[in-house]
SEBA-174938 format. One record per residue (C-alpha): residue number from 1; residue in three letters; x, y, z. Coordinates in Angstrom, 3 decimals. Layout:
N
(NUM; 'Ala'; (X; Y; Z))
...
//
This chain:
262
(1; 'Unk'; (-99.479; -74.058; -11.974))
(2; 'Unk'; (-97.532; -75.928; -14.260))
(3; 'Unk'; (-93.797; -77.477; -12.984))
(4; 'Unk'; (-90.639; -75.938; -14.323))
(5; 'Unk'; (-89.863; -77.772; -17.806))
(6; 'Unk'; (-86.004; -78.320; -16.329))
(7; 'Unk'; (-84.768; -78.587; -12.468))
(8; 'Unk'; (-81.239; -77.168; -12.355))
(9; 'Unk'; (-80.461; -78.946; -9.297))
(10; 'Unk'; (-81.262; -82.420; -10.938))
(11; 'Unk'; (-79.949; -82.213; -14.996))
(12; 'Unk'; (-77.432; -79.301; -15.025))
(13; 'Unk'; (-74.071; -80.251; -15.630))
(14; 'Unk'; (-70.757; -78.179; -13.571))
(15; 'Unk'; (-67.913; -76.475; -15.584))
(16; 'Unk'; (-65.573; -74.866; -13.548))
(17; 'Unk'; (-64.398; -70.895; -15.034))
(18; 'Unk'; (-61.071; -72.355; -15.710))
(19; 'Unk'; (-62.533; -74.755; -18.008))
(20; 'Unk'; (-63.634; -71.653; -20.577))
(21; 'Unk'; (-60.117; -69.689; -20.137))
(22; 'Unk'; (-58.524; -68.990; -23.338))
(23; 'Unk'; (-55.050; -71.036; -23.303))
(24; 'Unk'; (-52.825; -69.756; -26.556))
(25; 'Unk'; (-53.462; -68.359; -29.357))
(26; 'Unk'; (-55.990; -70.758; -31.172))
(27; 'Unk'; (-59.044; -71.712; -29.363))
(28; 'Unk'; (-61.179; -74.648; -29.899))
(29; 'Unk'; (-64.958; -73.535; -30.112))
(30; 'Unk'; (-67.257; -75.453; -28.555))
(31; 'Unk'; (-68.908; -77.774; -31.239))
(32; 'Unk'; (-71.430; -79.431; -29.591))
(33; 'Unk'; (-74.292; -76.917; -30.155))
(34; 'Unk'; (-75.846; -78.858; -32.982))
(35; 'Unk'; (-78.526; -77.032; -35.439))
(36; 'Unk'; (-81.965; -76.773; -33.069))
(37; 'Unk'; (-80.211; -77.334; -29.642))
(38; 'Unk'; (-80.517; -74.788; -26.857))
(39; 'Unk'; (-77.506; -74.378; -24.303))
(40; 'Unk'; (-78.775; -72.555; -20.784))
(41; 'Unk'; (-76.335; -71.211; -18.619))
(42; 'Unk'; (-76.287; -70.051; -14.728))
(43; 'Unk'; (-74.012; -68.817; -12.269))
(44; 'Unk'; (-74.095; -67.115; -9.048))
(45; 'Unk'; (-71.697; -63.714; -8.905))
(46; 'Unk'; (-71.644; -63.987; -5.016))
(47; 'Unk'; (-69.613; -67.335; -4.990))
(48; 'Unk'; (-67.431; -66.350; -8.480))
(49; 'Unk'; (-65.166; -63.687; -7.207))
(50; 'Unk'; (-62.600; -65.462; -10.107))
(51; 'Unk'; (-65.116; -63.922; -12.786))
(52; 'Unk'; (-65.022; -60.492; -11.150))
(53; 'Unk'; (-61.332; -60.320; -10.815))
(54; 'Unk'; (-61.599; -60.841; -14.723))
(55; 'Unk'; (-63.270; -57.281; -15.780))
(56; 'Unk'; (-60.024; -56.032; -17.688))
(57; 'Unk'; (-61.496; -58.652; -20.633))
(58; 'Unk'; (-64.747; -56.058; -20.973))
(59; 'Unk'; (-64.454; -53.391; -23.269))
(60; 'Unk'; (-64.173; -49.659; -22.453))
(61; 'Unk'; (-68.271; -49.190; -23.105))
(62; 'Unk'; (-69.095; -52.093; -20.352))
(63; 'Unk'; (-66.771; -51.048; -17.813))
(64; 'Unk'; (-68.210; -47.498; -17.928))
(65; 'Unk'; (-71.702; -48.848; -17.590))
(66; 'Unk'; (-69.887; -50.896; -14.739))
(67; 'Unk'; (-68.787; -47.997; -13.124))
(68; 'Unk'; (-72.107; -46.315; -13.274))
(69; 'Unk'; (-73.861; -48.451; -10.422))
(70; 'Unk'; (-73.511; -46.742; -7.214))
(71; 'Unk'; (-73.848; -49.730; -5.277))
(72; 'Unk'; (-70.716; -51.824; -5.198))
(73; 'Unk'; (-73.105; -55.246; -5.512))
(74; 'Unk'; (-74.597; -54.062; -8.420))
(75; 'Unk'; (-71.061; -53.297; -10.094))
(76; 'Unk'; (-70.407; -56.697; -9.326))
(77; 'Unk'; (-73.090; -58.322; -10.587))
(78; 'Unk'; (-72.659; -56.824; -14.036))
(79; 'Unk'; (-69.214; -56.915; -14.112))
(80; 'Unk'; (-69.852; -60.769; -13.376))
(81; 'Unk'; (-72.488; -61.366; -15.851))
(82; 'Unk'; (-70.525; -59.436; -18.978))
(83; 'Unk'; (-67.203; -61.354; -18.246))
(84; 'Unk'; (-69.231; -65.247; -18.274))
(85; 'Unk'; (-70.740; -63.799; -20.794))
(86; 'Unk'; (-67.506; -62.700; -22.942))
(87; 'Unk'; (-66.150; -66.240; -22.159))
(88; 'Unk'; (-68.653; -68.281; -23.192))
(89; 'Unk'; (-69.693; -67.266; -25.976))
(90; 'Unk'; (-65.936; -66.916; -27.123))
(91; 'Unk'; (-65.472; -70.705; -26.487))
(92; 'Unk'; (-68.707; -71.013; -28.884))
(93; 'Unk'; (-67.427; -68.682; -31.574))
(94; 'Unk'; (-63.215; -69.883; -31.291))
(95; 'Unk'; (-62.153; -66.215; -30.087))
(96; 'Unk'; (-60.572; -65.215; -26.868))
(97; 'Unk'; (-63.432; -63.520; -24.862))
(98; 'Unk'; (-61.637; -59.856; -25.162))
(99; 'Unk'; (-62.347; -60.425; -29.188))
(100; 'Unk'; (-66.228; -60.889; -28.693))
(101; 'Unk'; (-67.634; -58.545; -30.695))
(102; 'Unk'; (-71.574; -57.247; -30.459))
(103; 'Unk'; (-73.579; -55.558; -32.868))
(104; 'Unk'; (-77.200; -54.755; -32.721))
(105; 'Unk'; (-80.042; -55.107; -35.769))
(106; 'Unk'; (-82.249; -52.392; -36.464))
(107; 'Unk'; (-84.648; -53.034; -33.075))
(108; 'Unk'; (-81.276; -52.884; -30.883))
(109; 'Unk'; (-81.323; -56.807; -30.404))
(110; 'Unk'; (-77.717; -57.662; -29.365))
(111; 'Unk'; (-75.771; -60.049; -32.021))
(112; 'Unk'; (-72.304; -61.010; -32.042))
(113; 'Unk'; (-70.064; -61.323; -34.685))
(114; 'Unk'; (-69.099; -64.632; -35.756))
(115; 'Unk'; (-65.710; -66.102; -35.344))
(116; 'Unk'; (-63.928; -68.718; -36.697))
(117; 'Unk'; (-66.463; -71.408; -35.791))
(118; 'Unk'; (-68.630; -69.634; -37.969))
(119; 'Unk'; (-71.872; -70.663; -36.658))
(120; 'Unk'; (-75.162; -68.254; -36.575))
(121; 'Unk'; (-75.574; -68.426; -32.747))
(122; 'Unk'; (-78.338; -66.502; -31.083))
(123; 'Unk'; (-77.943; -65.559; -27.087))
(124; 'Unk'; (-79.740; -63.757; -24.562))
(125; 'Unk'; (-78.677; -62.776; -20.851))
(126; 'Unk'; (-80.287; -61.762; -17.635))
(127; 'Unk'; (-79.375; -61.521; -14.638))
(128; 'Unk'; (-81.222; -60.458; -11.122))
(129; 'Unk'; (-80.022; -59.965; -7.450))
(130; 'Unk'; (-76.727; -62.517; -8.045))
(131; 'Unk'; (-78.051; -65.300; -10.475))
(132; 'Unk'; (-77.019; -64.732; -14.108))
(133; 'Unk'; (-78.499; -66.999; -16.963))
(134; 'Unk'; (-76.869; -66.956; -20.785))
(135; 'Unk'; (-79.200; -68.823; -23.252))
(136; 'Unk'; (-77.478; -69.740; -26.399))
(137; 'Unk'; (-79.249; -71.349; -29.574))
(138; 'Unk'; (-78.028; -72.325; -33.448))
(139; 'Unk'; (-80.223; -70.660; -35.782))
(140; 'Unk'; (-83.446; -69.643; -33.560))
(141; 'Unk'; (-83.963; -66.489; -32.166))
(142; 'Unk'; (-84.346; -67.004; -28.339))
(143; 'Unk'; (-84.870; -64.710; -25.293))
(144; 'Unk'; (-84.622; -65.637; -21.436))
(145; 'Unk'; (-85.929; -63.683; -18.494))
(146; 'Unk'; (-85.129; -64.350; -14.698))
(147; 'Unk'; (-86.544; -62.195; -11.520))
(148; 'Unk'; (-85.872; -62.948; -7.706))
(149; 'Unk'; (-88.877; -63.321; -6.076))
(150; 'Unk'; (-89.811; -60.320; -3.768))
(151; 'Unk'; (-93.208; -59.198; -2.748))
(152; 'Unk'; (-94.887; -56.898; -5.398))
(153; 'Unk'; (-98.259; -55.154; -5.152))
(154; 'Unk'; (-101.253; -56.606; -7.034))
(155; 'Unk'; (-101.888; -53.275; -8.627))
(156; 'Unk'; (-98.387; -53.871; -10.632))
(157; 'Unk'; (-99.836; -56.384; -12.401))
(158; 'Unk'; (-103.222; -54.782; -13.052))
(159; 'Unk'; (-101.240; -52.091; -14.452))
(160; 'Unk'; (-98.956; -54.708; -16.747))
(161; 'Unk'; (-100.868; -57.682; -17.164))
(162; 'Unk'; (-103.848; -58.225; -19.798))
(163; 'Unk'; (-107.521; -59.187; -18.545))
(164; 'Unk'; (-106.529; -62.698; -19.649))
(165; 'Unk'; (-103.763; -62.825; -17.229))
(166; 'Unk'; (-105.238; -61.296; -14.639))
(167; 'Unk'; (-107.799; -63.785; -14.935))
(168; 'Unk'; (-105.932; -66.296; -14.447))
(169; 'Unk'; (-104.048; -64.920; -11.308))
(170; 'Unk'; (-106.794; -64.478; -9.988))
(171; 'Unk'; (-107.963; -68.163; -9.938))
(172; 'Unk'; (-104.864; -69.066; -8.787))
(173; 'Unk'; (-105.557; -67.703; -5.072))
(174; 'Unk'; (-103.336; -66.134; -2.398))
(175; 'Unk'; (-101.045; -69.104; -1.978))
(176; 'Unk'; (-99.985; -69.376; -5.511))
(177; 'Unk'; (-100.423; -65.894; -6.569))
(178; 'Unk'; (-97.153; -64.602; -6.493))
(179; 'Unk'; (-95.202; -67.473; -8.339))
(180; 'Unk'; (-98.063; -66.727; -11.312))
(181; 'Unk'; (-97.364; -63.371; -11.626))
(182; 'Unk'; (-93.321; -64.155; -11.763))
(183; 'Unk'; (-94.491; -66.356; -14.025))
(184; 'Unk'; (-96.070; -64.794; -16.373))
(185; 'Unk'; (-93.955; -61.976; -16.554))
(186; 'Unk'; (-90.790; -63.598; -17.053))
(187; 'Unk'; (-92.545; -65.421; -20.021))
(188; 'Unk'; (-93.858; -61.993; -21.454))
(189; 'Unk'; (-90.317; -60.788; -20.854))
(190; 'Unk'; (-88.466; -63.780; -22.378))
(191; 'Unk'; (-90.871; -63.261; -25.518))
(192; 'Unk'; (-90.253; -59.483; -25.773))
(193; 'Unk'; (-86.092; -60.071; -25.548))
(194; 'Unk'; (-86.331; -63.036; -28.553))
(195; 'Unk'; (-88.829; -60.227; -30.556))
(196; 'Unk'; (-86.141; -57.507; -29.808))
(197; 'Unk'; (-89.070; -54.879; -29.150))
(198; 'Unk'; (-88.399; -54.342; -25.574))
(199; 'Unk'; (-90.696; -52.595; -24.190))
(200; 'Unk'; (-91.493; -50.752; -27.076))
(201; 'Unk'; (-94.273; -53.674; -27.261))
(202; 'Unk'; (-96.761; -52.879; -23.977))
(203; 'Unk'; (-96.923; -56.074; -21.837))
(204; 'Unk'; (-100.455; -55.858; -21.824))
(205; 'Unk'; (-100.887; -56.019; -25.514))
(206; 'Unk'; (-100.367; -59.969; -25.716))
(207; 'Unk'; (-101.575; -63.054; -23.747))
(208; 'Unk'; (-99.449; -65.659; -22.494))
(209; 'Unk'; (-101.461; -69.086; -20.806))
(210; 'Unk'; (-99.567; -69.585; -17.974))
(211; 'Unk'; (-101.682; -72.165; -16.168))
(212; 'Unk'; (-103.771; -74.698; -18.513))
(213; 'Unk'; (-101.249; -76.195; -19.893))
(214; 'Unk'; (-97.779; -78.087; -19.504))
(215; 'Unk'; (-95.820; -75.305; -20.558))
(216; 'Unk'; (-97.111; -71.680; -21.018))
(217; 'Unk'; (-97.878; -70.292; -24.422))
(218; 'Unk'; (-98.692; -66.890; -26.598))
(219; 'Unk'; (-102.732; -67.450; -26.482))
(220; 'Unk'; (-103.968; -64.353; -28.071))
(221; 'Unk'; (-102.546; -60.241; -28.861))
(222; 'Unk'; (-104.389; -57.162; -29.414))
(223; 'Unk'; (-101.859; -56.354; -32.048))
(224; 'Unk'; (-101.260; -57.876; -35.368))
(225; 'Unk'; (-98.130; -59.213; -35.220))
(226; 'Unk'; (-98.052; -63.047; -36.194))
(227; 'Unk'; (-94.454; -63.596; -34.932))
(228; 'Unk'; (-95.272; -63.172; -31.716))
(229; 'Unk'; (-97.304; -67.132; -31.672))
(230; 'Unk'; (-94.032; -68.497; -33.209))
(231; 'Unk'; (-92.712; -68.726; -29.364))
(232; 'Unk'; (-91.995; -72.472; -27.868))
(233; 'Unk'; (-91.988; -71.315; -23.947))
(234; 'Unk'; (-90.169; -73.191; -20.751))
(235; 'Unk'; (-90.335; -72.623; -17.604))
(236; 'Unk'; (-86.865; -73.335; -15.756))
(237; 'Unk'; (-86.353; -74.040; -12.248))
(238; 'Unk'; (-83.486; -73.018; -10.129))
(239; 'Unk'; (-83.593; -71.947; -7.200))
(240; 'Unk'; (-86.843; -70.872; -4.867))
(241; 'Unk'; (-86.253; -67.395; -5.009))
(242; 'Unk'; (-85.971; -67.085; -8.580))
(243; 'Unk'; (-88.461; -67.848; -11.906))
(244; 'Unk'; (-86.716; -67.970; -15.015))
(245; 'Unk'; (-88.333; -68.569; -18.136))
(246; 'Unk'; (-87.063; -69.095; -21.911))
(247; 'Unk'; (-88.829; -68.634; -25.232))
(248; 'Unk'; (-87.126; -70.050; -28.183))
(249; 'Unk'; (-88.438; -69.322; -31.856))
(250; 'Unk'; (-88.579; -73.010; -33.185))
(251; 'Unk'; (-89.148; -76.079; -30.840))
(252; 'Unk'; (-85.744; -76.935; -29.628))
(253; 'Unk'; (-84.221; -80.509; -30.190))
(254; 'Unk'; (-82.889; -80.384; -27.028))
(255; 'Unk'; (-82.132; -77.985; -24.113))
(256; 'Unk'; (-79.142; -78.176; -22.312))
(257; 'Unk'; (-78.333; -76.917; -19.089))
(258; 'Unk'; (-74.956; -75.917; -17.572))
(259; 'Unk'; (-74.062; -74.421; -14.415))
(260; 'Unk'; (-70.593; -72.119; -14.215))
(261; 'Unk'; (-68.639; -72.292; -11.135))
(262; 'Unk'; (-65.226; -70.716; -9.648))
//
């Protein structure tokens, strides 16, 4: 099994929430996302209660999808994700985060509206259990995936996973079994987000390589759909209970990696 392309805990740079608060009326976007770079993202809602307290920047839709979850966690941890979200990308477009505005393309793929920095960013979020990821790229289309790693049964990814996959599982054995199938979902996942099908696109109908190689790759599809081998996968390491992986469109110059904090 190949080794996450990036350690968090080694080559992530800290910014502290107070660091991407809009001060005045004109805000400086962030200008260091140069044409083929990839900025990466993380927090952790649990310890960013400053983020939460924060929800009156969301607009009326999100905080009524807020309200929907039941469970108060699970308000949290999209209230969380939506406000980073809000304020990071304003810093990257020059507007305060309550002026971030989304549209969607034909496919429903989020887009936001560009501001006075005036750049063609591309973004993608996910977030699982507490741990919240926000890729951002100039010009390339790019989608990220993260899961927390819980037992599943096998016959999930039978059901999900194409022969090719499951052949590789398979040779992984018992003790690495688990982290493949996280794995290769998250990169199947990742793709599907930066394609803007969803799951419009069955999982099974593509192949991703997940093992014979550095990084995983699209190796075949059932469909015809040539845009699908334009994806440039990396794995990303965190945390041990969670796989994250990114697909990016072009190769990236350079990936940058940032972790948000109270």
């Amino acid at each position: 099994m190949p080794r996450p392309f990036f350690n968090f805990r080694e080559s992530c740079a800290t910014v502290p929430i107070s660091a991407m608060m809009a001060h005045g009326q004109h805000i400086s976007p962030l200008t260091n996302l140069s044409d083929g770079a990839v900025h990466v993202w993380a927090w952790d809602a649990a310890r960013m209660e400053s983020a939460e307290r924060l929800s009156n920047i969301l607009s009326l839709e999100e905080r009524c999808r807020a309200a929907r979850f039941r469970q108060t966690i699970h308000r949290r941890d999209y209230a969380v994700a939506h406000v980073n979200m809000r304020l990071i990308l304003g810093r990257y477009l020059g507007v305060p985060p309550e002026n971030v505005r989304y549209i969607s393309t034909a496919s429903g793929k989020p887009q936001v509206v560009l501001g006075s920095a005036n750049t063609p960013i591309q973004f993608s979020l996910s977030h699982t259990q507490a741990i919240g990821f926000l890729a951002i790229s100039h010009g390339a289309e790019i989608g990220i995936d993260t899961e927390f790693v819980r037992p599943i049964s096998r016959t999930l990814a039978s059901v999900c996973f194409s022969p090719y996959e499951l052949a590789q599982l398979e040779a992984l054995g018992n003790h690495s079994w688990l982290e493949g199938f996280y794995r290769c979902w998250t990169c199947k996942e990742a793709v599907l987000k930066g394609e803007g099908t969803g799951l419009t696109l069955p999982l099974d109908s593509f192949d991703i390589d997940f093992t014979s190689r550095a990084r995983p790759y699209v190796a075949g599809s059932t469909l015809p759909i040539a845009s699908l081998f334009r994806w440039h996968l990396f794995p990303l390491g965190l945390m041990s209970c969670v796989v994250t992986s990114l697909a990016v469109s072009t190769y990236p110059n350079n990936i940058s990696l940032f972790r948000l904090i109270a």
